[in-house]
C-alpha positions as CSV (number, residue, x, y, z in Angstrom):
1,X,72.0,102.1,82.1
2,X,74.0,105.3,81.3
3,X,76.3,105.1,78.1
4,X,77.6,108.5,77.7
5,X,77.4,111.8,79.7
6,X,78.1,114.8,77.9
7,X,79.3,118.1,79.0
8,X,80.3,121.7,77.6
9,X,81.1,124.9,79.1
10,X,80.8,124.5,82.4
11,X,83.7,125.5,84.5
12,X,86.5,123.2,83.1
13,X,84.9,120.8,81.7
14,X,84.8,122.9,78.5
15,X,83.8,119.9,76.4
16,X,84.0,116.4,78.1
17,X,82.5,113.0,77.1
18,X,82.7,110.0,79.2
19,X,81.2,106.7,78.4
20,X,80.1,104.7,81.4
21,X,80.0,101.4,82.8
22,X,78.0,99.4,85.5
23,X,80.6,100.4,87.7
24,X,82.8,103.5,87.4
25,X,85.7,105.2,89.6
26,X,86.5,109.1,88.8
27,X,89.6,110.1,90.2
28,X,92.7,112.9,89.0
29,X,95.0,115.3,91.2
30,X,93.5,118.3,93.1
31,X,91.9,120.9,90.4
32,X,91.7,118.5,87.9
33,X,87.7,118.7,87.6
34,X,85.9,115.8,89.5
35,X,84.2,118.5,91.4
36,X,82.5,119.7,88.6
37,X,82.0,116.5,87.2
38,X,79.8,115.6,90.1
39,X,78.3,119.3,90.3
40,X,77.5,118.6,86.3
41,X,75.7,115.7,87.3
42,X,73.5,116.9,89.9
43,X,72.7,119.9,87.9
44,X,71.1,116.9,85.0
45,X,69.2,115.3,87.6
46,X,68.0,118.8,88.7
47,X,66.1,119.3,85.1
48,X,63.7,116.7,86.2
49,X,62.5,118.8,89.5
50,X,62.6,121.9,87.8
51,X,65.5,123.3,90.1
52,X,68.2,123.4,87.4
53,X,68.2,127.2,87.5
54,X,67.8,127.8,91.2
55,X,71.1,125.5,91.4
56,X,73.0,127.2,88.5
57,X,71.9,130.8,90.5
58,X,73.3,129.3,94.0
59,X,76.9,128.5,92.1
60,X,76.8,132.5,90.7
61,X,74.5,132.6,88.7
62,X,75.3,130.9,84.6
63,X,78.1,133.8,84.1
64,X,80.0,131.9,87.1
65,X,79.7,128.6,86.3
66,X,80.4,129.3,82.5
67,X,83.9,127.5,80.8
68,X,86.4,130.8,81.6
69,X,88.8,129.8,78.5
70,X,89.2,131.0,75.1
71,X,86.5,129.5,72.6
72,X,89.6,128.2,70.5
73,X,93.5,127.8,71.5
74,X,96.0,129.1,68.9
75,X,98.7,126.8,68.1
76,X,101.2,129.1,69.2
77,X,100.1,129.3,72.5
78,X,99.8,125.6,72.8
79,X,103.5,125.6,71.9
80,X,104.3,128.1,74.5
81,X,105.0,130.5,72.1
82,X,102.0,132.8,73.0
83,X,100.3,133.3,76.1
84,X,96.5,132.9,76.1
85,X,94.4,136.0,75.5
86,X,91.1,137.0,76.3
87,X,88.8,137.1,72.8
88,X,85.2,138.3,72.0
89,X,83.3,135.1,71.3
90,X,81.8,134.2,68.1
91,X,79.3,131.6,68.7
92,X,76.5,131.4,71.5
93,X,77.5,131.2,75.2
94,X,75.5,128.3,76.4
95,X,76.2,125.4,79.0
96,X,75.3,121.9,77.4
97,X,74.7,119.0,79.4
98,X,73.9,115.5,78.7
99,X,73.7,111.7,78.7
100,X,73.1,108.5,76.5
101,X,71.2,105.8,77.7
102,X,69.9,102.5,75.6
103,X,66.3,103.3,75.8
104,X,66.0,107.3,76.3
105,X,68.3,110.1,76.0
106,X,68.6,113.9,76.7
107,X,70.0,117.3,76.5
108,X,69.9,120.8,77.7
109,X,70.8,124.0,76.5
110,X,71.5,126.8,79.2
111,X,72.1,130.3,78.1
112,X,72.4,133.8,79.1
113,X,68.7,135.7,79.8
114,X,67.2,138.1,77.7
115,X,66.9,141.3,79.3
116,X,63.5,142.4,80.7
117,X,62.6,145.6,81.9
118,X,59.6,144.4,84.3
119,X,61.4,141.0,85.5
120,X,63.8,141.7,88.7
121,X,64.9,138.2,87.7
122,X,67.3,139.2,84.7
123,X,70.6,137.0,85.5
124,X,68.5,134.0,85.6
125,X,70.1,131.5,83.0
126,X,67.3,130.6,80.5
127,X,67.0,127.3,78.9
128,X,67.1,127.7,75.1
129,X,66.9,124.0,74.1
130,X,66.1,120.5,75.3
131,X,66.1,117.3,73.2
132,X,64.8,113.8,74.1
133,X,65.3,111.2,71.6
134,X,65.5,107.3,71.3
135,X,69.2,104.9,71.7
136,X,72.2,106.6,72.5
137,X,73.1,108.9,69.3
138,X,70.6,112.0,68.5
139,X,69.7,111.4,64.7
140,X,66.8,113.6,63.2
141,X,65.0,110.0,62.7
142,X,65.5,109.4,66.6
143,X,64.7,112.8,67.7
144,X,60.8,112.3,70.1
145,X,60.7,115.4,71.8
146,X,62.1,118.7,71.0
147,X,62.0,122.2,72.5
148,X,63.3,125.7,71.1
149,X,63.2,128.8,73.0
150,X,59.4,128.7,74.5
151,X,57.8,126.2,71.8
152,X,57.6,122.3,72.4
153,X,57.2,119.9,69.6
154,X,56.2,116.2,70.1
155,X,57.3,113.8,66.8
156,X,53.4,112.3,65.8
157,X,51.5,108.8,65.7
158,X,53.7,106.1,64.2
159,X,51.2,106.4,61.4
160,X,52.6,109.6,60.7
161,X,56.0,109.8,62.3
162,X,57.4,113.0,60.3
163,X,54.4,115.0,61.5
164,X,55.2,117.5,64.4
165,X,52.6,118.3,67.1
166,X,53.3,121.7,68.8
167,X,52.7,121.4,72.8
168,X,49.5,122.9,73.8
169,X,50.8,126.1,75.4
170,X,54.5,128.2,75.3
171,X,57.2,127.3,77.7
172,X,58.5,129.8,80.2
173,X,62.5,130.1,79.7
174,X,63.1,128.7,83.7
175,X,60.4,126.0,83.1
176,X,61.6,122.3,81.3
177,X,59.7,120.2,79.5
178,X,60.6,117.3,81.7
179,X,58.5,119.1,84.5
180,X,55.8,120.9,82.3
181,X,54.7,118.5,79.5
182,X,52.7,116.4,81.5
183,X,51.3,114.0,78.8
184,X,52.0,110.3,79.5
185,X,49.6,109.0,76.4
186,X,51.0,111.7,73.8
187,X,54.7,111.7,75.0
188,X,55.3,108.6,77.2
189,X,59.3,109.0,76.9
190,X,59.3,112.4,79.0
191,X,57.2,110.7,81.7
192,X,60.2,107.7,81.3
193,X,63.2,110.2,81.2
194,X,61.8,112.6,84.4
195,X,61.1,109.3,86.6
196,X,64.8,107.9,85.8
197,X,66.5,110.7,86.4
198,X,64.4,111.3,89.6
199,X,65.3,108.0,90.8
200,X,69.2,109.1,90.7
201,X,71.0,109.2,94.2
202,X,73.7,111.2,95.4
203,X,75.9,111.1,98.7
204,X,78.4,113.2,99.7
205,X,77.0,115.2,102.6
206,X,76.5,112.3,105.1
207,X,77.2,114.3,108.5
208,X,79.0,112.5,111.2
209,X,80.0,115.9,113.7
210,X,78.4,115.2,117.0
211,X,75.4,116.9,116.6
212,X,74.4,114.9,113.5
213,X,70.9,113.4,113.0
214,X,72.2,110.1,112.4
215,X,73.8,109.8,116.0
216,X,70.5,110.5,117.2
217,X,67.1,109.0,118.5
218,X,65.3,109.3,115.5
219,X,61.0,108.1,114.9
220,X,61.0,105.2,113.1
221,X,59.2,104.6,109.6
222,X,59.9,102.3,106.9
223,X,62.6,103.4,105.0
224,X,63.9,102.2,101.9
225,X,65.5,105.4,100.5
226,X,68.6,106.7,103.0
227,X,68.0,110.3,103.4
228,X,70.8,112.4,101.6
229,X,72.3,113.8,104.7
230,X,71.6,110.2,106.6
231,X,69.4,111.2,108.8
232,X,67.1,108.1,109.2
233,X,70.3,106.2,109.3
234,X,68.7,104.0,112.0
235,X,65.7,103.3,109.8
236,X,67.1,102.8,106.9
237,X,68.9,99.7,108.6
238,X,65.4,98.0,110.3
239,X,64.1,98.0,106.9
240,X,67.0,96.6,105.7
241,X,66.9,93.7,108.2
242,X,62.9,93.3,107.3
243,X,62.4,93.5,103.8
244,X,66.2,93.7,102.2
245,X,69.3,91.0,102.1
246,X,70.1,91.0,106.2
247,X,72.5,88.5,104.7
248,X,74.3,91.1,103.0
249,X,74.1,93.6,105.6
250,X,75.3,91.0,108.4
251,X,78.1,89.8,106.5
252,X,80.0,93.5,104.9
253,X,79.7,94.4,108.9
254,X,81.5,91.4,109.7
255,X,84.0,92.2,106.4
256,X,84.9,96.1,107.5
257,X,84.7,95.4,111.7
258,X,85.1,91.5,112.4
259,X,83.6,90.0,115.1
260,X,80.9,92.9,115.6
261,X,77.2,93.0,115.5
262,X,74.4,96.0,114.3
263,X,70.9,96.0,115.9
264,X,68.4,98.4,115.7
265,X,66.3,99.0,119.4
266,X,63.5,100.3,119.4
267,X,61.8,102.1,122.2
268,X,58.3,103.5,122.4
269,X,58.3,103.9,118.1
270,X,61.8,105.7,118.4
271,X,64.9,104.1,117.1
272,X,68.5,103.8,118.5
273,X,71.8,102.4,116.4
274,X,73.9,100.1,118.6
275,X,77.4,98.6,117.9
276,X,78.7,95.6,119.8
277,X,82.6,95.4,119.2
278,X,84.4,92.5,120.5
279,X,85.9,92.7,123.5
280,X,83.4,95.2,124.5
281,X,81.3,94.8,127.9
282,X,78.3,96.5,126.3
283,X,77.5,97.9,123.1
284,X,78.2,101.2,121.4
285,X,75.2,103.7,120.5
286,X,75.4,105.9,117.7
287,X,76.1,108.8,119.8
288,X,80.0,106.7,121.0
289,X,80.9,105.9,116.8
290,X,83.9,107.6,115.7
291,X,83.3,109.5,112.7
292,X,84.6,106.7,110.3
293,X,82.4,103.6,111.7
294,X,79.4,105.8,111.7
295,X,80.2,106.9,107.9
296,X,80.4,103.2,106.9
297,X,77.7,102.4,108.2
298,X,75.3,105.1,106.2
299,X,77.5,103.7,103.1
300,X,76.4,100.9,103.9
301,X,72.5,102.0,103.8
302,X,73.0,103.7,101.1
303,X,74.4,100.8,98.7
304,X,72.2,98.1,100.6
305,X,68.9,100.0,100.0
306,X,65.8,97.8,99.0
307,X,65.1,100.1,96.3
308,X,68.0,100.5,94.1
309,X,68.3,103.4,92.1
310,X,69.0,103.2,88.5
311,X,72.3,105.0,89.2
312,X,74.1,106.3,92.3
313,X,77.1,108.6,92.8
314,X,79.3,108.9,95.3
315,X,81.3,111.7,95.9
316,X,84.5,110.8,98.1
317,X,83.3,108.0,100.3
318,X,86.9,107.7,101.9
319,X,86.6,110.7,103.6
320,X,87.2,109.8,107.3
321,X,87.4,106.4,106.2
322,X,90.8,104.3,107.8
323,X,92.5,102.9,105.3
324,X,92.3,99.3,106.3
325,X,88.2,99.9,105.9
326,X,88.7,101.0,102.3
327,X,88.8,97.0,100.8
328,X,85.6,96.3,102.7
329,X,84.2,99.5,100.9
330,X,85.1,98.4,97.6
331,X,83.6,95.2,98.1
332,X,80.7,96.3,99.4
333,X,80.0,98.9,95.9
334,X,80.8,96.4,94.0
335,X,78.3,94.5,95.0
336,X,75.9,97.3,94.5
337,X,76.6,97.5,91.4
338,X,74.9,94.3,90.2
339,X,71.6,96.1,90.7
340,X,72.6,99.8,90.4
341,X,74.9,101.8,88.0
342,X,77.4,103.6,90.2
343,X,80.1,106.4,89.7
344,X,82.5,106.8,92.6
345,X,84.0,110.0,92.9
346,X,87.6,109.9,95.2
347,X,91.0,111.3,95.7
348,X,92.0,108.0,97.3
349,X,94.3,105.8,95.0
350,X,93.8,102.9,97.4
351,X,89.9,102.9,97.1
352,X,90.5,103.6,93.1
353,X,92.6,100.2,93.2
354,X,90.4,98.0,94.9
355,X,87.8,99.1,92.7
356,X,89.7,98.9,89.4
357,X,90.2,95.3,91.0
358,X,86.8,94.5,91.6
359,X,86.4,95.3,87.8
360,X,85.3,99.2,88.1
361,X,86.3,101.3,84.7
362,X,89.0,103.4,86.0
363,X,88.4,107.2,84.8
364,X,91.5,109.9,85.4
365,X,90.6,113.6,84.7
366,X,93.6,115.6,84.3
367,X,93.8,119.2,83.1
368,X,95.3,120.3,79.8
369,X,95.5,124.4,79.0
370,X,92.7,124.9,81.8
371,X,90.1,122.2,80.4
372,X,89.5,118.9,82.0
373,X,90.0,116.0,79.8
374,X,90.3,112.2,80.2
375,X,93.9,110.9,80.6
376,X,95.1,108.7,77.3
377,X,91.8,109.6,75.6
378,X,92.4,112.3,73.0
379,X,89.1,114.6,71.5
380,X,88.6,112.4,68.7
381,X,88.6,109.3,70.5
382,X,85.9,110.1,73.1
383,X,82.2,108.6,72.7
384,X,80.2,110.0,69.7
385,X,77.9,112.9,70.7
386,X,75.6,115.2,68.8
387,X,74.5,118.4,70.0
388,X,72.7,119.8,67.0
389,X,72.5,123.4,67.3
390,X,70.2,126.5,68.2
């Protein structure tokens, strides 16, 4: 499980650190930085795919997505006094990003390219430094894996633990060590930190327009894993029935639409979602589910899935959502949340209630001179966190 995620410089979150729970709900006002949050997030499970700077280059490139604030406020303009002022920084621009975990943890270091006359490819952030290390705080005696610029050091045997073992060949500034030092017998805690964060989930582009896969006749396969965008929505919910807890899917349909009933048809290897409402002659088919009922039921999918993830964020489920549904979703996450870590992302105080209820860690971003920060939580009271340096 997650203890801490750690973030600096990237667009307001110039330095924020959160420590998590089994079951977390972000929330704050419009602006406030639970956008970025979740971007921040997706961009640390993009390390272990190698697409961390394809993402950072489709936000603008590192430049864009860089903390736009002064590296230090002045008293006076904290006071009002002054207002702020644009200054020539001192220290090295990078974008940090990171968590804690009990077993395994890890950082990145993202800074701005060196300039190459034969490389068309000069605004491409470069990744200056990674660290994996053992527990939850980085101590030099903790520290398993570290990289600098292009060079990769692995710590030694146990029989000679101080001893540092360069990797066998120089990194490329795009390419991480999560994805290129493939050595499970030499460094079995990069093979551990790439496959959990690979098995992180997020939703938040479930499509429910009338043209979306999900209302659809789709080919049926085993499915474990919803897709992102849902489209094997129908799938996703036979397997359920076969080889997951049909108790639990049965009963949070009965919780969020009482007295109805899912089944799954399948015709000639294709599959079709049907919806019988009480009161209803015949039943519904994906294609007749207003946007809300269809967007409940690839939550419920999602948090029902036979192969929980280690940790799964969701980024507004509300959205379409009645307000009357919004208990039934509560219960239903935190239910998930027994076998999976989960941080809910949502603008609606309702669902942040229920939740907080259901014994979720309530988190409240709000902004403070431009920077995101956690409500009642001053800078020396957040989680410890060590960066080390370049």
């Amino acid at each position: 499980m997650l203890t801490t995620i750690a973030i600096e410089n990237y667009r307001s979150l110039r330095d924020l650190r959160l420590s998590l729970e089994r079951l977390n709900v972000v929330t704050g006002a419009n602006g406030s930085g639970k956008s970025s949050l979740y971007r921040a997030l997706r961009l640390l499970a993009d390390c272990a795919s190698g697409r961390v700077i394809s993402s950072l280059a489709r936000e603008g490139g590192l430049e864009s997505a860089l903390w736009a604030g002064p590296e230090h406020l002045a008293g006076s303009v904290r006071s009002g006094r002054h207002p702020v002022q644009g200054t020539v920084r001192s220290g090295p621009i990078s974008l940090q990003l990171g968590f804690a975990s009990d077993d395994f943890s890890y950082l990145i270091d993202l800074g701005l390219p060196k300039r190459y006359d034969s490389s068309a490819f000069n605004l491409d952030p470069e990744i200056k430094r990674e660290v994996v290390w053992s527990g939850p705080i980085m101590r030099p005696a903790s520290v398993l894996v570290k990289r600098k610029w292009t060079l990769a050091e692995l710590r030694g045997s146990a029989a000679n633990a101080d001893a540092w073992q360069p990797f066998e060949s120089t990194l490329r500034p795009y390419e991480s060590v999560l994805t290129e030092v493939l050595d499970p017998v030499r460094a079995p805690e990069l093979l551990a930190v790439r496959e959990q964060i690979r098995g992180w989930r997020f939703y938040d582009q479930f499509r429910t327009d009338v043209d979306a896969p999900a209302r659809q006749s789709q080919i049926g396969t085993r499915t474990p894993v919803l897709d992102a965008e849902g489209r094997d929505l129908a799938a996703a919910l036979q397997t359920i029935v076969e080889i997951g807890d049909v108790d639990a899917l049965h009963g949070t349909i009965e919780d969020a639409f009482p007295g109805s009933q899912l089944q799954v048809v399948e015709t000639r290897g294709r599959f079709d979602l049907e919806l019988r409402a009480h009161g209803l002659l015949r039943p519904l088919s994906a294609a007749e589910l207003s946007d809300g009922t269809l967007r409940y039921l690839l939550l419920v999918a999602a948090l029902l899935s036979p192969r929980p993830p280690s940790l799964m964020v969701l980024n507004e489920p509300e959205t379409s959502l009645h307000v009357d549904l919004l208990p039934a979703l509560a219960r239903l996450i935190a239910r998930a949340s027994g076998h999976t870590q989960i941080v809910v992302v949502t603008h609606a105080q309702e669902l942040v209630e229920e939740l907080t209820t259901a014994g979720a860690q309530p988190l409240c971003l709000v902004k403070n001179f431009g920077a995101t920060t956690l409500e009642g939580v001053e800078p020396l009271e957040q989680p410890p966190w060590n960066w080390g340096s370049r």
